[in-house]
C-alpha positions in Angstrom: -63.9 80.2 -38.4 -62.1 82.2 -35.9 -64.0 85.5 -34.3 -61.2 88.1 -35.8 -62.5 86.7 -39.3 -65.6 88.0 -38.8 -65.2 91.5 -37.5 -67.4 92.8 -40.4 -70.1 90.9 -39.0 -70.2 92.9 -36.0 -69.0 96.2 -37.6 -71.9 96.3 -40.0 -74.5 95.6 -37.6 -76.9 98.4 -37.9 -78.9 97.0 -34.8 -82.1 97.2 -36.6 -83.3 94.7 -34.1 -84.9 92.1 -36.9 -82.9 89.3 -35.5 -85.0 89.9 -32.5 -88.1 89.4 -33.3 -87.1 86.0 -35.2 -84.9 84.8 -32.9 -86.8 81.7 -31.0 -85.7 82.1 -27.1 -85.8 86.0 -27.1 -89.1 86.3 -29.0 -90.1 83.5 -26.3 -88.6 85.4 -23.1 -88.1 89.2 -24.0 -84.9 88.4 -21.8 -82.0 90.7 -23.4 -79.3 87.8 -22.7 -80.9 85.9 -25.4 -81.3 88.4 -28.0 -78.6 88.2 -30.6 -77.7 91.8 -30.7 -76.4 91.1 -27.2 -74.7 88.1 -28.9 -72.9 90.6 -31.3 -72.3 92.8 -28.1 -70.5 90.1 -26.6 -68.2 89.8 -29.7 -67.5 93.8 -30.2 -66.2 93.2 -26.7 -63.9 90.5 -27.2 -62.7 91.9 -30.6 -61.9 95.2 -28.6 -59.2 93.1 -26.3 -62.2 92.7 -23.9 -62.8 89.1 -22.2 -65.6 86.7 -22.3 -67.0 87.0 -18.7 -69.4 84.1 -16.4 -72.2 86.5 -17.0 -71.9 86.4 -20.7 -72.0 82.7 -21.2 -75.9 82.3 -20.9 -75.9 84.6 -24.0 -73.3 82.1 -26.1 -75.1 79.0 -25.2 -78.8 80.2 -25.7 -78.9 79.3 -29.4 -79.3 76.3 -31.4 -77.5 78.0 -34.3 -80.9 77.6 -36.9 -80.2 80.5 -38.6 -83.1 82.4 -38.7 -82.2 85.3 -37.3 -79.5 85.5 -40.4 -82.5 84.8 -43.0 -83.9 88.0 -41.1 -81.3 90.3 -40.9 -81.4 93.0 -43.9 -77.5 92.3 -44.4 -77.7 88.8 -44.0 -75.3 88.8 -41.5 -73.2 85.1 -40.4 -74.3 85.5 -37.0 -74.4 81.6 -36.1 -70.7 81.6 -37.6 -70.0 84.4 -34.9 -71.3 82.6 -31.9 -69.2 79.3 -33.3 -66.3 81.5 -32.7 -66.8 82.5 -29.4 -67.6 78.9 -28.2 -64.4 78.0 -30.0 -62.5 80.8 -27.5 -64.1 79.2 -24.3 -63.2 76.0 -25.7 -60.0 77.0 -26.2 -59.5 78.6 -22.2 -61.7 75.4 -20.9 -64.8 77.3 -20.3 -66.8 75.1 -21.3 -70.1 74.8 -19.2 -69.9 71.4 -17.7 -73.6 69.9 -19.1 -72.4 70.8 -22.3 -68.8 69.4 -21.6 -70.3 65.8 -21.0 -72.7 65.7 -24.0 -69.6 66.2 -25.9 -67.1 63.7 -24.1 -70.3 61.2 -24.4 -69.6 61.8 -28.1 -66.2 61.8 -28.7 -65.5 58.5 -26.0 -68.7 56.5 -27.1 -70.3 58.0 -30.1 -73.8 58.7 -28.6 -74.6 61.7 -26.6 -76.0 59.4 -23.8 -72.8 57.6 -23.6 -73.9 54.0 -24.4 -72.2 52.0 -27.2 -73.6 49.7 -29.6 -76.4 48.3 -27.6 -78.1 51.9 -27.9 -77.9 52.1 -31.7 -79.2 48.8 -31.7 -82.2 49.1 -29.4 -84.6 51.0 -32.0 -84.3 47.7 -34.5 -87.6 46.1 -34.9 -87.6 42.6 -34.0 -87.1 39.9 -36.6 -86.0 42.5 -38.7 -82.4 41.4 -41.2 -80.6 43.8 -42.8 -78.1 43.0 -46.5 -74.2 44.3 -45.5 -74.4 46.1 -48.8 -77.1 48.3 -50.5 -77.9 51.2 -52.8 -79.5 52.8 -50.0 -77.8 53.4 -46.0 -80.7 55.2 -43.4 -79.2 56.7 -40.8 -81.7 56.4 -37.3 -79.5 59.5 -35.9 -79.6 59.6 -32.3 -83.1 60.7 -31.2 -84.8 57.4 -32.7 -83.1 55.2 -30.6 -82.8 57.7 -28.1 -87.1 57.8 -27.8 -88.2 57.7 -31.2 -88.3 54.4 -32.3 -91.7 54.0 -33.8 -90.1 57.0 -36.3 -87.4 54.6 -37.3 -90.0 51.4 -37.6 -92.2 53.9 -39.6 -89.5 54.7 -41.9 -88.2 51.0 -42.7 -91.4 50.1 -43.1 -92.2 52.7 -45.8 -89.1 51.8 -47.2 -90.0 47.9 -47.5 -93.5 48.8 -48.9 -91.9 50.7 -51.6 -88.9 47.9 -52.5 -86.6 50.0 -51.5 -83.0 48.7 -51.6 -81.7 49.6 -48.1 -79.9 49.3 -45.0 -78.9 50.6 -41.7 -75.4 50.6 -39.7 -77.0 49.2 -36.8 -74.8 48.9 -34.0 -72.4 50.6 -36.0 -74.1 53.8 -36.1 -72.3 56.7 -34.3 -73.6 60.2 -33.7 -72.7 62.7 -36.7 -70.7 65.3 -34.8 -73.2 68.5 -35.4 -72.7 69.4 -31.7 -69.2 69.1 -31.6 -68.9 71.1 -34.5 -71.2 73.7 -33.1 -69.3 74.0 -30.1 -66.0 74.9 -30.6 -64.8 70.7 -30.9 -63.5 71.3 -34.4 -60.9 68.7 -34.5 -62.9 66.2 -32.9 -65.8 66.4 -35.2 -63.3 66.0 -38.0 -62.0 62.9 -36.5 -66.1 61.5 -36.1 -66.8 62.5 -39.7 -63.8 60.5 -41.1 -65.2 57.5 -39.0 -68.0 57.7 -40.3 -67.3 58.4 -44.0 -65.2 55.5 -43.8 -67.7 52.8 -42.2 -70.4 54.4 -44.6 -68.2 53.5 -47.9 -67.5 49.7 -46.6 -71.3 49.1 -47.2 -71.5 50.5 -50.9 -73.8 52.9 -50.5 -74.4 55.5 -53.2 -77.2 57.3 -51.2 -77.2 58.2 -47.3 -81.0 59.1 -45.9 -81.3 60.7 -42.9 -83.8 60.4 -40.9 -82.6 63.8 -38.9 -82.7 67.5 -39.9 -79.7 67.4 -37.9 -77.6 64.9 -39.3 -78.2 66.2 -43.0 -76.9 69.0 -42.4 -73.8 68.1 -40.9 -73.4 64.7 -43.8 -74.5 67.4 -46.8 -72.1 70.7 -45.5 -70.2 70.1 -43.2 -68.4 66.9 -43.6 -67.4 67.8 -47.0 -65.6 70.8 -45.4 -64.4 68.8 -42.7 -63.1 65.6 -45.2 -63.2 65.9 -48.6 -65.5 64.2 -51.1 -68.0 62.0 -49.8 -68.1 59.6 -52.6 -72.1 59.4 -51.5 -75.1 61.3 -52.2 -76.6 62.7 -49.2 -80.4 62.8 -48.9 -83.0 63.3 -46.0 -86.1 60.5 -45.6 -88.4 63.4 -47.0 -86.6 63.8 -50.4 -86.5 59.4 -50.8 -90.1 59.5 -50.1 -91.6 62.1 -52.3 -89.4 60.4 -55.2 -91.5 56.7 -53.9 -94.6 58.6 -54.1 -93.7 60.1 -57.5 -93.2 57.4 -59.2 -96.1 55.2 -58.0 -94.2 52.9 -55.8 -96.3 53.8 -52.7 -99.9 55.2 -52.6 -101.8 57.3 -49.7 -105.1 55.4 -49.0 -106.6 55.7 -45.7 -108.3 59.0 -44.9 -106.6 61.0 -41.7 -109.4 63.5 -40.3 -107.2 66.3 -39.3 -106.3 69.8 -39.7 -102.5 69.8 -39.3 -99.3 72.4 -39.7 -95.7 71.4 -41.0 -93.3 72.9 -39.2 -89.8 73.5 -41.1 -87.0 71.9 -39.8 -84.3 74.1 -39.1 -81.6 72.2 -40.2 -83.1 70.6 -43.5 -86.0 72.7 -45.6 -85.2 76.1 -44.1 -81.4 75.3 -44.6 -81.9 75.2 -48.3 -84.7 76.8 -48.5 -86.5 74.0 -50.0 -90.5 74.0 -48.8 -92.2 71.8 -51.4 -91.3 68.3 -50.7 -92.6 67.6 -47.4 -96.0 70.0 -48.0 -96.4 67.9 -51.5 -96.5 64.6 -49.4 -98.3 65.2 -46.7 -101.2 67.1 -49.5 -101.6 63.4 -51.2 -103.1 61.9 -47.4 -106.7 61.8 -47.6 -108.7 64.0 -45.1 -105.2 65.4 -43.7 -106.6 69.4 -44.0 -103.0 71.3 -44.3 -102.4 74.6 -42.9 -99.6 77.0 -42.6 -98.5 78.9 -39.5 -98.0 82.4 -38.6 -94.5 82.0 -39.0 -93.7 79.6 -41.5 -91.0 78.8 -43.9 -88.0 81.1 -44.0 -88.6 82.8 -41.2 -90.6 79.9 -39.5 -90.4 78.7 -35.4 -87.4 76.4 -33.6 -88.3 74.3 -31.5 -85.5 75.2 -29.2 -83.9 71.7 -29.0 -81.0 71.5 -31.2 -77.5 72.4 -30.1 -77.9 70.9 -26.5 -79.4 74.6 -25.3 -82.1 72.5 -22.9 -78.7 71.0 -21.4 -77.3 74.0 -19.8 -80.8 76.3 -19.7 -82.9 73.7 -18.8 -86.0 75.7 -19.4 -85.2 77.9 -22.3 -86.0 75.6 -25.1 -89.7 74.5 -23.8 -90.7 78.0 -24.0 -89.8 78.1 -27.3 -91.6 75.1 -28.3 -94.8 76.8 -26.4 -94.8 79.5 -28.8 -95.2 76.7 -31.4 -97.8 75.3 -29.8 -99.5 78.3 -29.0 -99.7 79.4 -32.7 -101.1 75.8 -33.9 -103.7 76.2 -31.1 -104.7 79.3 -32.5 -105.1 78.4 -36.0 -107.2 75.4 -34.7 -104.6 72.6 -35.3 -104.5 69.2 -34.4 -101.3 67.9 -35.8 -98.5 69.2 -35.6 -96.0 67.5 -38.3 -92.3 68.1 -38.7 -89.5 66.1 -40.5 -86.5 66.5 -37.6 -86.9 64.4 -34.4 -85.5 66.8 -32.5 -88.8 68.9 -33.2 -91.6 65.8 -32.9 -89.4 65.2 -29.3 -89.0 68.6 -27.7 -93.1 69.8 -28.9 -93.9 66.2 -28.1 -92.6 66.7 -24.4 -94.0 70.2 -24.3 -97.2 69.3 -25.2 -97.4 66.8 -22.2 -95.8 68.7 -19.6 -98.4 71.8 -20.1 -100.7 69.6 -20.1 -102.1 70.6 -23.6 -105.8 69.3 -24.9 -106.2 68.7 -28.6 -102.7 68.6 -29.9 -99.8 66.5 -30.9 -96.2 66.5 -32.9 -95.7 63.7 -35.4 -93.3 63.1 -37.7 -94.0 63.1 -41.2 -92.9 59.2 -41.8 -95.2 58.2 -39.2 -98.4 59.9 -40.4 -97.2 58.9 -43.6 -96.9 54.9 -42.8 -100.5 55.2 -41.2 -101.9 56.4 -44.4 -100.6 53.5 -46.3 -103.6 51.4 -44.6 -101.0 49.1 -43.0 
């Protein structure tokens, strides 16, 4: 969407300041380049025949787009749709800040955001492990799994086996699903990843595509139907395929984890919809596993600061947010923190080693799940 579109967005603005307080890296910093009202400054700006200048780009790139600042805003504003349009201007005058450049050329040349081809998509494979060309079922890894995840991804296919699930996986053939592109002004290009993909997702048969990323459901499920068309797939995250397993019996909770532990809401998946249930209702059937909520939870709950390739060009930024994360669960005397988006279980993962933090770890919910199942 271009930025004249939305000059209601910025008109209306009553700068009420409740996009403040939710907003993850000024809530973190108190540093006015990262609040969004300066975001909606920078737009007035530009819409009044103003330019985008060098000192404003720290404000356009210091957001992962989760929307929470929109949930918070009286008026509901489209705010992340605003900042999409700006990065679409500096994409258009080559503006681009150059960390961010390359994590999209590693995309768009080779289809990871490392750069490496099939050998990466294949490294997170547990050995011995065969996959049918054709099934019901296609899980997607996304790119943190093989990236440093890939006891997520063994947890996962091993859940799945347990349960007789009728699966597979792209393997080598798996390619990153374009959400940073998309984000960041590469419109076109992400259109061209999404009809690759589509198009290598229909050659297995698949009726159902399970993500294991917050990430990569949200671009399969909303955007890629804007982008291409009908899917001719169902789109579902790992959460939703396990909590029908568990409903119907086909895998059963058994050994008792001695915990008090927090969800944390994925951005891009059960805040998205708003859709809380699921994950809470799987992770209440582990024995032991005492579950708590947050200070901010849900709607209105804590990013982790890692999406959107922030960490890239502020290097910094998104650890602080993931501290306030961490800071909370100390408080409220948690052990685990759980999440369904390996994006989150990565950056408070990393946090939570680099601080040096006692007491505490991420997990993500297939993982705690899997240990459960006394295997």
């Amino acid at each position: 969407m271009r930025l004249e579109e939305l000059r209601n967005v910025v008109e209306r603005c009553m700068r009420c300041e409740a996009c403040e307080d939710a907003c993850a890296f000024y809530s973190a910093t108190h540093d006015e380049r990262f609040s969004p009202l300066t975001k909606i400054g920078i737009a007035r700006k530009v819409l009044n025949g103003g330019i985008i200048e060098d000192e404003d780009l720290p404000s356009i790139y210091a957001c992962t787009l989760c929307g929470i600042c929109e949930r918070a805003c009286p008026l509901h504003l489209p705010i992340t749709e605003m900042v999409r349009g700006l990065r679409k201007i500096l994409v258009e005058e080559g503006r681009v800040p150059e960390p961010i450049m390359k994590l999209c050329k590693n995309i768009v040349d080779r289809g990871s955001m490392t750069g490496r081809g099939p050998e990466y998509w294949r490294s997170w494979i547990p050995g011995g492990e065969s996959f049918p060309g054709k099934a019901q079922y296609l899980y997607l890894a996304g790119c943190m799994i093989p990236f440093k995840l890939h006891e997520l991804g063994d947890a996962t296919i091993k859940i799945f086996r347990k349960a007789g699930l009728d699966f597979t996986i792209l393997g080598g053939d798996e390619r990153c699903c374009g959400l940073l592109l998309y984000d960041h002004g590469f419109i076109d290009e992400a259109k061209e990843i999404a009809e690759r993909n589509v198009a290598r997702i229909r050659e297995t048969g698949a009726e159902k595509v399970v993500t294991a990323c917050a990430a990569c459901y949200k671009m399969y499920r909303y955007i890629y139907p804007k982008l291409v068309g009908d899917l001719g797939f169902e789109v579902l995250h790992a959460v939703d395929v396990i909590h029908d397993l568990l409903e119907r019996g086909a895998i059963k909770p058994r050994r008792r984890i001695e915990s008090r532990a927090a969800y944390l809401d994925p951005c891009h998946y059960t805040k998205l919809e708003g859709r809380f249930d699921k994950p809470r209702r799987i992770l209440e059937r582990i024995p032991g596993l005492e579950l708590v909520e947050l200070s901010r939870t849900m709607e209105l709950g804590y990013c982790c600061g890692l999406s959107g390739g922030v960490g890239m060009y502020l290097r910094d930024l998104p650890g602080k947010a993931a501290m306030k994360v961490i800071e909370d669960a100390l408080e409220k005397g948690v052990e685990k923190i759980i999440t369904s988006c390996p994006l989150c279980m990565y950056q408070l993962s990393r946090t939570i080693k680099r601080n040096e933090v006692k007491g505490i770890e991420a997990v993500d919910l297939p993982i705690i799940l899997w240990e459960s199942l006394g295997e």
